[in-house]
C-alpha positions in Angstrom: 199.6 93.5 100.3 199.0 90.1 101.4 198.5 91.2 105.0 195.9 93.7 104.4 193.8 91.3 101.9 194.4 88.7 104.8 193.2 91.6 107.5 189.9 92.2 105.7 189.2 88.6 104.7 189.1 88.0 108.2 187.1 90.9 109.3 184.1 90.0 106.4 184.1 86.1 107.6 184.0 87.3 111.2 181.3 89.4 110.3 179.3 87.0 108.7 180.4 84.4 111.3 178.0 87.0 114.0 175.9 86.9 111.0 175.1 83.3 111.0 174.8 83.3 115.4 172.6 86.0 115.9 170.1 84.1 112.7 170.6 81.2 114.9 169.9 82.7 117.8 166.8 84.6 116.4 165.6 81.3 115.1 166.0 79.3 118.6 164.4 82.6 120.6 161.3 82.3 118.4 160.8 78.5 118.8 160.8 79.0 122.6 158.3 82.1 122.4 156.4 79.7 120.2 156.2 76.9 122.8 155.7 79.0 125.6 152.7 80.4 123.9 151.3 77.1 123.4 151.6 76.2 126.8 150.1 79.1 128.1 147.0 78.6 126.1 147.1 75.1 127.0 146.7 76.1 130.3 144.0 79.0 129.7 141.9 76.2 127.9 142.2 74.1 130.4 141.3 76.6 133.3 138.2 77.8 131.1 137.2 73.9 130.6 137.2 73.4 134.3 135.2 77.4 134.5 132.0 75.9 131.7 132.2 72.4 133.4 131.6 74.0 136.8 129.0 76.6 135.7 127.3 73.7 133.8 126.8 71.9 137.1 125.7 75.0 139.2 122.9 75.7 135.8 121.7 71.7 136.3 121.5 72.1 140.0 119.7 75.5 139.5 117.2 73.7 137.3 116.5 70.8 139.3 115.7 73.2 142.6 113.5 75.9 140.1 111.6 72.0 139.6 
């Protein structure tokens, strides 16, 4: 009797055991989806400063040659 409530005590705290990994490893999966995204629109932002910051100078130089 002592063997089987052994046997099964084992078998719960292993399952919980994957349990507890696969929150961790949930958890960590979603903090690096999380900081790539903010990297990527790091990057976007950036690229699209450098796109308004060129068209603004094309629009001034536009201007000054409609003068």
């Amino acid at each position: 009797m002592n063997t089987l409530i052994s046997i099964v005590m084992a078998i719960v705290l292993n399952i919980l055991g994957v349990e507890v990994q696969e929150r961790q490893l949930a958890s960590k999966t979603q903090t690096e989806i999380t900081t790539q995204q903010h990297k990527h629109c790091d990057s976007i932002s950036a690229t699209m400063k450098d796109t308004i910051t060129a068209s603004s100078i094309k629009t001034e130089h536009k201007c000054k040659l409609s003068k």
